[in-house]
C-alpha positions, 0 to 999 in steps of 0.5 A: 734424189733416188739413185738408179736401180742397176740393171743387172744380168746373170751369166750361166757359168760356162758361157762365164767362162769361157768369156772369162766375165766375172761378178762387177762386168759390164755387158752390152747387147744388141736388140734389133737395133738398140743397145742395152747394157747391165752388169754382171750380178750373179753366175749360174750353174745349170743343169741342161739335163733336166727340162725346166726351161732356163737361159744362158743370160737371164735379165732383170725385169728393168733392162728389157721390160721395153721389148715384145715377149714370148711366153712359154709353159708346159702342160700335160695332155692325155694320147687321147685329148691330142685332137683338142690341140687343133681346135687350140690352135685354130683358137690361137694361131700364134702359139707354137706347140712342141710335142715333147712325147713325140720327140721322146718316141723318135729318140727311143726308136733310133736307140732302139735300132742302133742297139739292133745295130750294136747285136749284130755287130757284136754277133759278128765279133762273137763268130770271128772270135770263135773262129779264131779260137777254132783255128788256134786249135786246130793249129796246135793239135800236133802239140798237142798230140804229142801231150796227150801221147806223154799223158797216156805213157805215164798212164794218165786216165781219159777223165784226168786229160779231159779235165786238164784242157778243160781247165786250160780253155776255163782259165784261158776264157776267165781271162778273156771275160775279165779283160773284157769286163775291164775294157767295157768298165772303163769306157763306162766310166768315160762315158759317163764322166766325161761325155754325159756329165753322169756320176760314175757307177760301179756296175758288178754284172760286168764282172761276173758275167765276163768272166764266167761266160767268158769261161763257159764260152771258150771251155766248150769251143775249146773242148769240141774241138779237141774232143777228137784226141780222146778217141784217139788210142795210144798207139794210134797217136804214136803212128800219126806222129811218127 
């Protein structure tokens, strides 16, 4: 006597997982109102990001040969062979036609106005943080008057206390892009590892762009709003803050 081909299934591998089967089980499912039952043969990992069509549970040929079918394929068609759909589905009108170039064309156009989104509120955060870095200064200007007046005592030149607040804005904003290269990197990584299942990648722009705009930045706000203590003489500091 032949002995009866198992019927077998196979389980992708975090559906395994998570319900903890293992190669040998016996499962059992409810298909309208009959039970089949096959056995774990095999576990699959998948990968969802790509777009060929796979299943959670995948059966051999034998456990649901008995039950009605959908058929699914997919095929490439021109923008300007679209009108040739309708008369496919005046021919067919069981088929279900899923326009996958649309949905891509609807997902681009949400990305595209939550990256408007994303500028405007970074151009926020760029004129709050100048502000910022105005009123700092604007707040420390006695300090620095006090500075300036030592630096044009012992003689310092113009171009010599120039190029130290610049200096300092230039380290102060080097700083500030570097942080901020480090911030955005790591949110990158997370995103990418842990959220999109992706391979990190080490992206070296941020670590120039950061910190040399990061100095750029801060080295003209900074110096623009202290330009008014060069023009200031000696005498005229020493009166201001006695």
């Amino acid at each position: 006597m032949p002995q009866d081909v198992q019927k077998q299934v196979s389980v992708e591998a975090k559906v395994a997982e998570r319900l903890e089967l293992k190669l040998g089980d016996e499962l059992s499912f409810l298909i309208g109102s009959q039970t089949v039952r096959a056995t774990v043969t095999s576990i699959r990992k998948v990968d969802w990001n790509s777009l060929q069509p796979n299943f959670y549970m995948i059966f051999s040929d034998d456990v649901i040969a008995d039950f009605p079918a959908t058929y699914i394929t997919s095929f490439y068609l021109a923008k300007e062979d679209k009108l040739w759909l309708n008369e496919l589905l005046a021919d067919y009108p069981t088929l279900s036609i899923i326009d996958v170039a649309a949905m891509l064309e609807q997902i681009q156009s949400v990305i595209a106005q939550v990256s408007v989104a994303i500028q405007f509120v970074l151009l926020i955060v760029v004129i709050a943080a100048t502000l910022v870095l105005v009123a700092q200064v604007q707040s420390s200007l006695d300090e620095r008057k006090k500075e300036t007046v030592i630096y044009r005592t012992i003689g310092a030149k113009g171009s010599v206390i120039r190029n130290a607040i610049s200096y300092e804005f230039i380290s102060l904003g080097a700083i500030s892009g570097f942080i901020a290269a480090s911030v955005a990197e790591f949110s990158l990584y997370l995103l990418q590892t842990y959220s999109f299942k992706m391979t990190w990648v080490l992206h070296w722009e941020l670590w120039m762009i950061g910190p040399l705009s990061g100095a750029l930045f801060v080295a003209v706000v900074g110096s623009l709003s202290t330009r008014s203590l060069l023009k200031i003489t000696p005498s005229e500091l020493i009166r201001q803050l006695a």
